[in-house]
C-alpha positions in Angstrom: 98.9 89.6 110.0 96.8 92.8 109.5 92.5 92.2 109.4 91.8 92.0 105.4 88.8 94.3 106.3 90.2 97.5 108.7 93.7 96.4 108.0 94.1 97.8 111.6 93.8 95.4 114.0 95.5 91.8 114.0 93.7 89.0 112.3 92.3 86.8 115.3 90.4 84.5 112.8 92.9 81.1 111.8 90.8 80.2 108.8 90.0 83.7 107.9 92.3 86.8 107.9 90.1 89.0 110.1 89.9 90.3 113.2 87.1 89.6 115.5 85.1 92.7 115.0 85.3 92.5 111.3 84.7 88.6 111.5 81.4 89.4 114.0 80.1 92.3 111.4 81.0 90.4 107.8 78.9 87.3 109.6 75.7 89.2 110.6 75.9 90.7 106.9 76.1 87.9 105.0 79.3 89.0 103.7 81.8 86.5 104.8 82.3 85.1 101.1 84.6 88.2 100.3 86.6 86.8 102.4 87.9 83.6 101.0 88.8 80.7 103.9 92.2 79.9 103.8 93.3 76.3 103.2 94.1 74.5 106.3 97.8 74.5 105.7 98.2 78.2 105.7 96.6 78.1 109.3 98.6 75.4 110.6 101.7 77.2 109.3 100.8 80.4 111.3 100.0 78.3 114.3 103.4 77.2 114.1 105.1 80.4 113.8 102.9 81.7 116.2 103.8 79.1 118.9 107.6 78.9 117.8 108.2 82.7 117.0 109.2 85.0 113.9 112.6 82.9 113.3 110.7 79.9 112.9 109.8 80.0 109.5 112.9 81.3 108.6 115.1 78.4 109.9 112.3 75.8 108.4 113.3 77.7 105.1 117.1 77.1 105.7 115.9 73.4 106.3 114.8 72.9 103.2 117.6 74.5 101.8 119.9 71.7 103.5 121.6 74.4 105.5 120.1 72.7 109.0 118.9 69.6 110.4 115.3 68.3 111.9 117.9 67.9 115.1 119.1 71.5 115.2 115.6 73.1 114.5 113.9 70.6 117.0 116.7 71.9 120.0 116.6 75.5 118.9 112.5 75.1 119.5 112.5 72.3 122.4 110.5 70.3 120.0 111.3 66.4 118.6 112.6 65.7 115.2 109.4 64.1 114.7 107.4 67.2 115.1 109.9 69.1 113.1 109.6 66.3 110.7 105.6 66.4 110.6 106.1 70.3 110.3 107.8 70.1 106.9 105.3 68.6 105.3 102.5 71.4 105.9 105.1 73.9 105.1 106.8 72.6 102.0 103.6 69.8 100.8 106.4 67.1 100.4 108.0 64.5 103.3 111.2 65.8 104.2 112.7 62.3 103.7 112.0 62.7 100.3 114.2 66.0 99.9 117.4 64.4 101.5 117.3 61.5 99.4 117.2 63.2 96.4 120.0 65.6 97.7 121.9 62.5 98.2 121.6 61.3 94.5 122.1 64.4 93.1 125.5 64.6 95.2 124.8 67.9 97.2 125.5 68.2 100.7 125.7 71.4 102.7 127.3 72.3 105.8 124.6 72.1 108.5 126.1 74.0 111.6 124.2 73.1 115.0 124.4 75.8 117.4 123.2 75.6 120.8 121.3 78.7 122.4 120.4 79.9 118.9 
C-alpha cells in the first residue's frame, strides 16, 4: 500500500497507512489525526498477506466462497487448519464454522479441488 501522505513510498506504519518519513513529520506536527488509525483487523489482515503473499487473500476469498477448504489453504501456506481457521475470522468477522453449517442447511455444496504445489 502507497503512504496516504507522498503516495510514493510504501506505507511502513500497520496502524496507520504511512510511510516512516511521513509518519516521523505528521507526529512532530501534531498532525497525525488526518490520518485516521486503522482498526486492528485491517492490520492483522495485511500482516497476513504480507507473511503469506499476494494469493493469500485471494484464496481466503474462494474459502468463503466454498470453493476451498481450511486443509487446502493451510498446505498451500504450510500453516494448520487452526490458523487458517483463526484467519477467517479477522478477515470475514464471522467463525468459519458458522458459514459451513449454514451451507449445509441451505443444501449448497461446491466442488473444493485440493491441489498440491499450488
Amino acid at each position: 500500500m502507497k503512504c496516504l501522505s507522498c503516495r510514493i513510498k510504501e506505507a511502513e506504519s500497520v496502524y496507520r497507512q504511512l510511510c516512516r518519513g511521513c509518519y516521523t513529520d505528521h507526529h512532530k506536527k501534531g498532525t497525525l489525526d488526518r490520518f485516521p488509525k486503522l482498526p486492528a483487523r485491517d492490520g492483522k489482515i495485511r500482516r497476513a498477506a504480507e507473511r503469506h503473499g499476494e494469493g493469500f487473500i485471494d484464496d481466503m476469498n474462494t474459502l468463503s466462497k466454498g470453493g476451498t477448504t481450511l486443509a487446502c489453504v493451510g498446505n498451500k501456506y504450510g500453516v494448520t487448519r487452526e490458523a487458517i481457521r483463526q484467519l477467517y475470522v479477522v478477515f470475514f468477522g464471522e467463525p468459519y464454522t458458522n458459514v459451513v453449517k449454514r451451507r449445509r442447511n441451505n443444501g449448497g455444496r461446491k466442488n473444493r479441488d485440493c491441489k498440491r504445489g499450488n
